[in-house]
C-alpha positions in Angstrom: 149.1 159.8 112.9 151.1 162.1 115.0 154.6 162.9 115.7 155.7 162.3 119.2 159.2 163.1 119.2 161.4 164.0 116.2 165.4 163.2 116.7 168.3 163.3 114.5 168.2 159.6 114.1 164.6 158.5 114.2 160.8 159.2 114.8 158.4 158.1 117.3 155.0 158.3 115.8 151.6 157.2 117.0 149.5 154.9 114.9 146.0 154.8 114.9 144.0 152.2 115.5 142.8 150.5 111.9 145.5 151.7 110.1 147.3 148.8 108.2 151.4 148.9 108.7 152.2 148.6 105.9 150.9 149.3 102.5 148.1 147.5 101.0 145.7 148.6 98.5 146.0 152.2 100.1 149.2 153.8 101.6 150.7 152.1 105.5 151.3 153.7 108.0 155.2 154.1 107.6 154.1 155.1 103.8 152.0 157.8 105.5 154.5 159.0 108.3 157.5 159.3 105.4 154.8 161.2 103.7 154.3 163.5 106.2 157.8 164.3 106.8 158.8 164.2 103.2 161.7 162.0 104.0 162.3 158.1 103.7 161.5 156.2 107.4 162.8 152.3 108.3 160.1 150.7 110.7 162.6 148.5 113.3 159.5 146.9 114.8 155.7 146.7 113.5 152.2 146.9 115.1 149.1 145.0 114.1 146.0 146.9 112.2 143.8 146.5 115.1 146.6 147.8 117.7 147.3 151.7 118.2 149.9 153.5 119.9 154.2 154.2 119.5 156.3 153.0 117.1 160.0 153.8 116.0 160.7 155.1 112.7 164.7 154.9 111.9 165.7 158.1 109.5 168.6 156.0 108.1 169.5 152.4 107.3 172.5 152.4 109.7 170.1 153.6 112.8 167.9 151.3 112.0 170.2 148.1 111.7 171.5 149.7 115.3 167.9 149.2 116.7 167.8 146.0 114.7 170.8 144.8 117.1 168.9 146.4 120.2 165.5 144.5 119.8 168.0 141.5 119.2 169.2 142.0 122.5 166.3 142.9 124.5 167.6 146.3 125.2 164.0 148.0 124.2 161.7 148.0 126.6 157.9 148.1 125.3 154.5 148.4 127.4 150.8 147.7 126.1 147.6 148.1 127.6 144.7 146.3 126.5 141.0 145.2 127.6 139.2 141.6 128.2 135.8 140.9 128.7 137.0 138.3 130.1 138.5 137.6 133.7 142.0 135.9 133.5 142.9 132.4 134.8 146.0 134.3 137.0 145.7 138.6 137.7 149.4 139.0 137.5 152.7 136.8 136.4 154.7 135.5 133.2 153.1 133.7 130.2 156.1 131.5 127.9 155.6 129.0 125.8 156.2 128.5 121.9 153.9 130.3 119.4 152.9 127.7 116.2 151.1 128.6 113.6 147.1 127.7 113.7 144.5 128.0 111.3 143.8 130.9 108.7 147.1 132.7 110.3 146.1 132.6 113.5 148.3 131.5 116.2 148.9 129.5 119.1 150.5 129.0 122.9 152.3 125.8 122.8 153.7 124.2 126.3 156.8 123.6 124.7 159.5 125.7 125.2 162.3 125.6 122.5 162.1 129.3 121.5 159.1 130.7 123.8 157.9 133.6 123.4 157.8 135.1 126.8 155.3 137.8 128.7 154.9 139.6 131.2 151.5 141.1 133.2 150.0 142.6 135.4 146.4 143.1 135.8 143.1 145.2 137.7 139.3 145.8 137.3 137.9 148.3 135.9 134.1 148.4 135.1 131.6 145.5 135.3 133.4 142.6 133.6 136.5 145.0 131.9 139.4 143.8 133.1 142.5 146.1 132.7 146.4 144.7 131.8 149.5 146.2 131.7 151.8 143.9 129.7 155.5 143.6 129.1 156.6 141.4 126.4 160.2 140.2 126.6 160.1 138.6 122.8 158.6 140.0 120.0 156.6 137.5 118.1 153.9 138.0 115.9 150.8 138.2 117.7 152.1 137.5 121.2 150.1 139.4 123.5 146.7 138.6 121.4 147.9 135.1 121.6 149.1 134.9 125.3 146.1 136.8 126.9 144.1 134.1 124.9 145.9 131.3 127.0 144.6 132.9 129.9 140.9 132.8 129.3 140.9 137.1 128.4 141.0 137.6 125.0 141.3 141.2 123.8 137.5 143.1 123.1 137.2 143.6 119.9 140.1 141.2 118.7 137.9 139.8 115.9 140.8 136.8 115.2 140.9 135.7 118.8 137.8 136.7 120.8 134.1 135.7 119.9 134.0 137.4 116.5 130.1 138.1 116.8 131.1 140.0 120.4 134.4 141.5 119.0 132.1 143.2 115.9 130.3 145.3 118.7 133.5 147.0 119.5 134.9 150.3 118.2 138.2 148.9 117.9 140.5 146.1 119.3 141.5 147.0 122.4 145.3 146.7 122.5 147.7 150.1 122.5 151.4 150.4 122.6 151.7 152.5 125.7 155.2 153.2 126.5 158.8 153.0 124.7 162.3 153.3 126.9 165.9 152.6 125.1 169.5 153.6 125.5 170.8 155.0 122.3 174.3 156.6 121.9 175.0 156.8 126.0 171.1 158.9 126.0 168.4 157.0 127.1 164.8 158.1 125.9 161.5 157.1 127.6 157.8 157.7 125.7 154.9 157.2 127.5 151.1 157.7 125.6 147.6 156.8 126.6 145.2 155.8 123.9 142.7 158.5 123.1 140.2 156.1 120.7 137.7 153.7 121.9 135.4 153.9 124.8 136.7 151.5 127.1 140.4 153.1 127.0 138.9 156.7 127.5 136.6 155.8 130.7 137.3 157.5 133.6 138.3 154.3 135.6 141.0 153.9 132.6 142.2 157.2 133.2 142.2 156.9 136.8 143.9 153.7 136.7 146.7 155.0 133.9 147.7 157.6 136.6 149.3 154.4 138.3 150.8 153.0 135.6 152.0 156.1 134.1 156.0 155.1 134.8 155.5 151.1 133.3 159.1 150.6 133.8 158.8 151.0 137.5 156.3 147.8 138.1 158.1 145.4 136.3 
């Protein structure tokens, strides 16, 4: 993992793709990060195994119950980039609905909405049949974007729960990364942005090209 920026109140770390959160039969990630640093971390969100990219590490109970309060309220704003194989049944626009729970803890999109999980996209070409999303997700459920870009026909490559699993095998990794982090905390307001730097699709040239666009998320949504 790396450090990407060490305050007086938290960490923003990277996780690599394939690395479990938390600990299993070998140390998580936040095990790993604490580790590192020699000092106790609180996670305040989570990422999947298959998903790479930023996540906030409190240094103290107290900032981490404050970001508790913050994802609450919708005040962090979080960006992901993933891959399909698949072209979408709409390039750009909102996915909502409720999220139930389906077989062998997988999920689904539900036309219901009671307490939807809600997401936003945007979307472009890349190579033959890649097709490229920038995503915004206004809730945080579990699984949400691997779920929602399901319900559009474009499951993620390499998403062995919710793509073809015999076609997902043949990837490196799943192709979803947490991209970019913005938040207010105490009157300063931080902004991350990383590209993903595993897996062949996200390190193509057209990627990189097309990252150059998207490399202020906040400012397309």
């Amino acid at each position: 993992m790396i450090i990407v920026h060490d305050h007086l109140s938290f960490i923003i770390a990277h996780k690599s793709a394939g690395v479990n959160f938390h600990s299993e039969e070998e140390a998580g990630f936040v095990v790993q990060v604490s580790q590192q640093l020699g000092i106790p971390l609180f996670p305040v969100h989570r990422l999947d195994k298959m998903t790479s990219g930023l996540v906030i590490l409190a240094k103290t109970s107290e900032t981490a119950a404050q970001f508790g309060k913050m994802f609450e309220a919708r005040e962090v704003e979080k960006y992901y980039l993933a891959i399909s194989m698949r072209k979408p049944k709409k390039k750009m626009g909102w996915i909502k609905g409720d999220m139930a729970s389906a077989r062998r803890g997988d999920y689904k999109l539900l036309v219901t909405m009671e307490n939807p999980a809600i997401t936003q996209f945007i979307s472009c070409a890349l190579r033959t049949h890649e097709r490229f999303f920038l995503i915004k997700p206004h809730t945080g459920k579990t699984h949400q974007i691997r779920v929602a870009l399901k319900s559009l026909g474009s499951p993620i490559a390499g998403d062995e729960r919710y793509a073809q699993a015999d076609e997902a095998r043949k990837e490196e990794r799943g192709y979803l990364h947490a991209y970019a982090l913005r938040f207010r905390l105490n009157d300063e307001t931080f902004e991350f942005v990383v590209p993903p730097e595993e897996g062949e699709r996200f390190v193509s040239a057209e990627c990189k090209n097309q990252l150059q666009i998207w490399d202020k998320p906040w400012e397309l949504f």
